[in-house]
C-alpha positions as CSV (number, residue, x, y, z in Angstrom):
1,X,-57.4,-16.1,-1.0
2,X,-60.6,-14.0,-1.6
3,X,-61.3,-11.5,1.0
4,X,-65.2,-11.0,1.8
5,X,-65.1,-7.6,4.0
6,X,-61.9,-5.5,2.6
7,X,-62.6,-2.3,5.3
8,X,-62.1,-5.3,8.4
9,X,-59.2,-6.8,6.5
10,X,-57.7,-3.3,6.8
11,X,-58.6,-2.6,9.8
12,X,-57.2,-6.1,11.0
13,X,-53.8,-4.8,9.1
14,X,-53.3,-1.2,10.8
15,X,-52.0,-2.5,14.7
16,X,-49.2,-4.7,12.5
17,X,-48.2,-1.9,10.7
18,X,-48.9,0.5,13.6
19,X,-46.3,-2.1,15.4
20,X,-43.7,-2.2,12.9
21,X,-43.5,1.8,11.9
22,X,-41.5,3.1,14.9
23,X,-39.0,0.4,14.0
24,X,-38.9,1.4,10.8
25,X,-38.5,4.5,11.1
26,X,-35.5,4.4,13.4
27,X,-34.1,2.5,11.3
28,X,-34.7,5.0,8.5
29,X,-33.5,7.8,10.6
30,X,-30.5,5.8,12.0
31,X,-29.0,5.0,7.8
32,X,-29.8,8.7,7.5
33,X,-27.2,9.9,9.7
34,X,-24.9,7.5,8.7
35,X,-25.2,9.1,5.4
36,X,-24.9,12.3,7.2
37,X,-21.4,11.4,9.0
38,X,-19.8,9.6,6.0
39,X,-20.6,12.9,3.9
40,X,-19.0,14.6,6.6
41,X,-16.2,12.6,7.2
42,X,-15.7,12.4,3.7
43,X,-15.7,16.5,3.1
44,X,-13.1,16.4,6.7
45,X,-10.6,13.9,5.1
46,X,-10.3,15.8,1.5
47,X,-9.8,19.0,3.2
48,X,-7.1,17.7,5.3
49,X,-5.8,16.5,1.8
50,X,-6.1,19.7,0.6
51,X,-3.8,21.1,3.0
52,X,-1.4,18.5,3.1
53,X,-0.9,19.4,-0.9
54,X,0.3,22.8,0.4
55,X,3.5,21.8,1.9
56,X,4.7,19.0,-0.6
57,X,4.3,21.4,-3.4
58,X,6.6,24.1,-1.5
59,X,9.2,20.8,-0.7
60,X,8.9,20.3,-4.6
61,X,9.6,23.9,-5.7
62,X,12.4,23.9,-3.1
63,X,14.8,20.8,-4.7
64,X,17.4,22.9,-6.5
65,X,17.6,21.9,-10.1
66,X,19.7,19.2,-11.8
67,X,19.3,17.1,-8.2
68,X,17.7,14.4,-9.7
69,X,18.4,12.9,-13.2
70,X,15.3,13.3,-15.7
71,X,12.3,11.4,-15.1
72,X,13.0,10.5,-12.3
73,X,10.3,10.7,-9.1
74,X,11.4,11.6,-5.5
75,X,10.2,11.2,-2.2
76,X,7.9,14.1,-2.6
77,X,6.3,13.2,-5.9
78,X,5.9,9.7,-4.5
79,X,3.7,11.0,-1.5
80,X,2.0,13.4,-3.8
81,X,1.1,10.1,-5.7
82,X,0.0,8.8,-2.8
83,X,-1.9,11.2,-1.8
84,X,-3.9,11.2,-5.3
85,X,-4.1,7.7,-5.0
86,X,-6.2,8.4,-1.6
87,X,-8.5,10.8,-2.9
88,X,-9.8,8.5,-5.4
89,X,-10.1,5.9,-2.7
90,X,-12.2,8.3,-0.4
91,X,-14.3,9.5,-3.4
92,X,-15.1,6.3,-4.9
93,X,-12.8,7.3,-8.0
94,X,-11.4,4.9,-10.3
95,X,-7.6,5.1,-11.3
96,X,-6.7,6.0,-14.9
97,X,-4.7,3.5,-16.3
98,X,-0.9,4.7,-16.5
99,X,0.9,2.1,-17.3
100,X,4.6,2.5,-19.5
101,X,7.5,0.4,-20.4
102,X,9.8,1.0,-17.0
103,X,13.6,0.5,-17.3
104,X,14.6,-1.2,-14.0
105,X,18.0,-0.4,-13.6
106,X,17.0,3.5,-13.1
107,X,14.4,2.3,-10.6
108,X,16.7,0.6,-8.5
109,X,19.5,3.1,-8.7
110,X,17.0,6.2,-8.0
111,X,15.9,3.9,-4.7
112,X,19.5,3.6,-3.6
113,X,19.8,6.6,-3.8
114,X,16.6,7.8,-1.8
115,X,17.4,5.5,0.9
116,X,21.2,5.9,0.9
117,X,21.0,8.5,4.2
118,X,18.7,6.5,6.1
119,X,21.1,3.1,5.4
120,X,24.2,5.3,6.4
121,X,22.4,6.1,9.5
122,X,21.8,3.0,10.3
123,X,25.1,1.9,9.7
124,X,24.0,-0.5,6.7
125,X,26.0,-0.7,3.2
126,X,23.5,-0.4,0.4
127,X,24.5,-1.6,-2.9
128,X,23.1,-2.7,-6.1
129,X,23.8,-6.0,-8.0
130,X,22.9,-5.6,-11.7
131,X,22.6,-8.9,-13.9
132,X,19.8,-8.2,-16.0
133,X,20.8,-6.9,-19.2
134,X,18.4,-3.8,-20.1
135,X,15.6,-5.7,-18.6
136,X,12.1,-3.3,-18.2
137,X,8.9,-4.5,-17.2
138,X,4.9,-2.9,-18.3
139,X,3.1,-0.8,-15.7
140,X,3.5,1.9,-13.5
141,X,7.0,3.0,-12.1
142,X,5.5,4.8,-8.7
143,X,3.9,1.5,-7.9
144,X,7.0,-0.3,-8.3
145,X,9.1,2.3,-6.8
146,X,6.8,2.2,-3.7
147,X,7.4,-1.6,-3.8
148,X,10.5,-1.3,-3.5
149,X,10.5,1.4,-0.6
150,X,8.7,-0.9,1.6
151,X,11.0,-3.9,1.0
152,X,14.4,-1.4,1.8
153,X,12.4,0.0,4.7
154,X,11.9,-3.7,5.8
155,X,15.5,-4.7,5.5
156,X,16.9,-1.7,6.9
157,X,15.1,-2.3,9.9
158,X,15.0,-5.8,10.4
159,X,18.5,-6.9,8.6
160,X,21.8,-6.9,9.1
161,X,24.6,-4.7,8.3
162,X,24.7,-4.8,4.8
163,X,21.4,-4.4,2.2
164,X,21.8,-5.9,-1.6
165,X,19.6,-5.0,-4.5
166,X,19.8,-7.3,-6.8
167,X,18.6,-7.9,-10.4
168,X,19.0,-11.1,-12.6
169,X,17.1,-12.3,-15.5
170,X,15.0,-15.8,-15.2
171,X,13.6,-16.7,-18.8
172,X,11.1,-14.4,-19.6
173,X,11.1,-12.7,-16.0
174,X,13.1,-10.6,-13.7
175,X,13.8,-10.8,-10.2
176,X,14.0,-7.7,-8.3
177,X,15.5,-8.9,-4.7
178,X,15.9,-7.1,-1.7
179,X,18.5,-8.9,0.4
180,X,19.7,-8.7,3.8
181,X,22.3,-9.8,5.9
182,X,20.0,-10.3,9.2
183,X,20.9,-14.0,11.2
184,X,18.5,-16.5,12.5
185,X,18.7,-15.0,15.2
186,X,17.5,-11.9,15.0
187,X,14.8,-13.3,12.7
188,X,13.5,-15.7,15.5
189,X,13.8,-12.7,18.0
190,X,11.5,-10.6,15.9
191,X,8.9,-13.1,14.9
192,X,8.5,-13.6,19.0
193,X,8.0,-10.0,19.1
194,X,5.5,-10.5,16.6
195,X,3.8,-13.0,18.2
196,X,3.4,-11.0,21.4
197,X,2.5,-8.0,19.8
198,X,-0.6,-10.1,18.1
199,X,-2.0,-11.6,21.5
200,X,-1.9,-7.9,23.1
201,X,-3.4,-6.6,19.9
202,X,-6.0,-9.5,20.1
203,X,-6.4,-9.3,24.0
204,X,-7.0,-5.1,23.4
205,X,-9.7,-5.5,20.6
206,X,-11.1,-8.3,23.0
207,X,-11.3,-5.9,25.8
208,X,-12.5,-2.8,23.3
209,X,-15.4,-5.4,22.0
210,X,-16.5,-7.0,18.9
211,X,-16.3,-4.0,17.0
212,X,-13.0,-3.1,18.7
213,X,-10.9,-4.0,15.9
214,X,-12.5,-0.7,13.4
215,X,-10.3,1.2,15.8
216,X,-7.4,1.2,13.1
217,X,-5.0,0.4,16.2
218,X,-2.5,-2.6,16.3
219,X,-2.7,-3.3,12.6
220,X,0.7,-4.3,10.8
221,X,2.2,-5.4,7.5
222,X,0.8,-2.9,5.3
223,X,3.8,-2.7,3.4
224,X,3.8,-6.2,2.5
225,X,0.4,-6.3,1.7
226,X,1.0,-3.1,-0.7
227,X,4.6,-5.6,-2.4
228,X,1.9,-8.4,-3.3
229,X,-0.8,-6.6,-4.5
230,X,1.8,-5.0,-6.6
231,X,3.2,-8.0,-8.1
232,X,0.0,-9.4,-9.0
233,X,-1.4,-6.3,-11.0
234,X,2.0,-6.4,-12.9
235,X,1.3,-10.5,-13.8
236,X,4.0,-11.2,-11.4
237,X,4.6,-12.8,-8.4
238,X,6.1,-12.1,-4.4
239,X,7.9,-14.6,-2.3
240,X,9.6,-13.9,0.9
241,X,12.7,-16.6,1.8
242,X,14.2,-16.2,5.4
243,X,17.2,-18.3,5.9
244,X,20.0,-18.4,8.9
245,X,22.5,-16.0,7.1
246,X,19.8,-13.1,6.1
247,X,16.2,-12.7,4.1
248,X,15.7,-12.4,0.5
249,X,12.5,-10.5,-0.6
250,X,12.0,-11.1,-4.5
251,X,9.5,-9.8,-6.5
252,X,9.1,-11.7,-10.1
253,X,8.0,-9.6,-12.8
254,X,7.4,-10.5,-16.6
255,X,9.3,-8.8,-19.4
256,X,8.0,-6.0,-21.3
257,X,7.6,-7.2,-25.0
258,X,8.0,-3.4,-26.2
259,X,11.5,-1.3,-25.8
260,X,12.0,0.9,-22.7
261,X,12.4,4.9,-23.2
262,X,15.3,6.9,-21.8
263,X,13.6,7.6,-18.2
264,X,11.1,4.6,-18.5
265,X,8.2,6.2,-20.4
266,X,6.8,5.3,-23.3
């Protein structure tokens, strides 16, 4: 198109863009302190980091020596992971890569053992069932480990009276299971729970609005979310069987092709 008079096509332009500006420029203003808030939020949450390192170094220092055998992580260095883990998350970090070769029967003996008290409370047996031969697996042992946690914390709630860890050999693959004794019963009792925990949740965020739900409240199964996503970075696979006579949660993992170190490093 060939414009004759430029200064009236210009002058033609300037209510438009007199119009549009103030929107515009709220909007500008508006992503601006977004920007501002998440920098701030941001600087809030690795300070609050910063102090929670504080206390879980202390807890560290205070384990007397000799309590754990070598190479083996506890409770505290597991959060500490954790907690490194979230700092990368809230500064857009990526993770090194730390995978090893990880010996399994030390990981599920060192998980007996940090859940021993808490099953004893309860008044739940905890055993483990070896049938794997020296069966290890490639990746990272805290991410494992933490699998595991949230599959004993599951039964130890949810099942029955007596907890099973159990290990058997499948072809190339292992099967770590967590097995409890919990009955139909109880199962169905929970899941109706579960069902009217949902609708309140759903009927709350409903109430709160559409953006309700960024709350963080009402959320569950974290845990199980954290099992699969484990599984699948470690080429394997999670399955969940509930039966009348107890729940078997079994995470498939395949063999390591190298040999596993004394305290599963390479």
């Amino acid at each position: 198109m060939w414009i004759d008079d430029v200064s009236a096509y210009l002058a033609a332009l300037s209510p438009a863009r007199t119009a549009w500006w103030p929107a515009l420029g709220g909007a500008g203003a508006t992503f601006a302190a977004a920007v501002r808030d998440g920098r701030r939020r941001r600087t809030a949450l690795n300070e609050r980091l910063h102090e929670l390192r504080r206390p879980l170094q202390a807890l560290a220092l205070m384990a007397p020596p000799g309590s754990r055998p070598p190479g083996e992580d506890g409770p505290v260095e597991m959060a500490a992971a954790a907690l490194a883990a979230l700092e990368r998350e809230i500064n857009g970090e990526r993770e090194a890569a730390s995978n090893a070769v990880v010996a399994l029967r030390p990981l599920l003996e060192a998980a007996r053992r940090r859940w021993r008290a808490q099953a004893a409370m309860s008044g739940v047996g905890l055993t483990v069932c070896w049938d794997a031969d020296e069966a290890a697996v490639e990746g990272s042992r805290l991410e494992l480990a933490a699998a595991l946690d949230n599959l004993i914390a599951n039964a130890l709630e949810h099942g029955g009276t007596k907890v099973e860890l159990v290990a058997e050999l499948v072809g190339d693959r292992v099967c770590l299971a967590v097995v409890d004794s919990g009955n139909g019963a109880g199962r169905r009792a929970r899941q109706r729970e579960a069902v009217l925990k949902g609708r309140e949740a759903r009927r709350r965020r409903g109430a709160r609005g559409p953006l309700g739900r960024l709350s963080g409240k009402a959320r569950h199964g974290h845990g199980l979310r954290l099992v699969r996503r484990t599984a699948a970075r470690h080429g394997g696979a999670f399955a969940l069987h509930e039966g009348e006579c107890g729940t078997s949660a079994v995470l498939e993992l395949p063999l390591a092709t190298r040999p596993a170190r004394p305290g599963g490093r390479r």
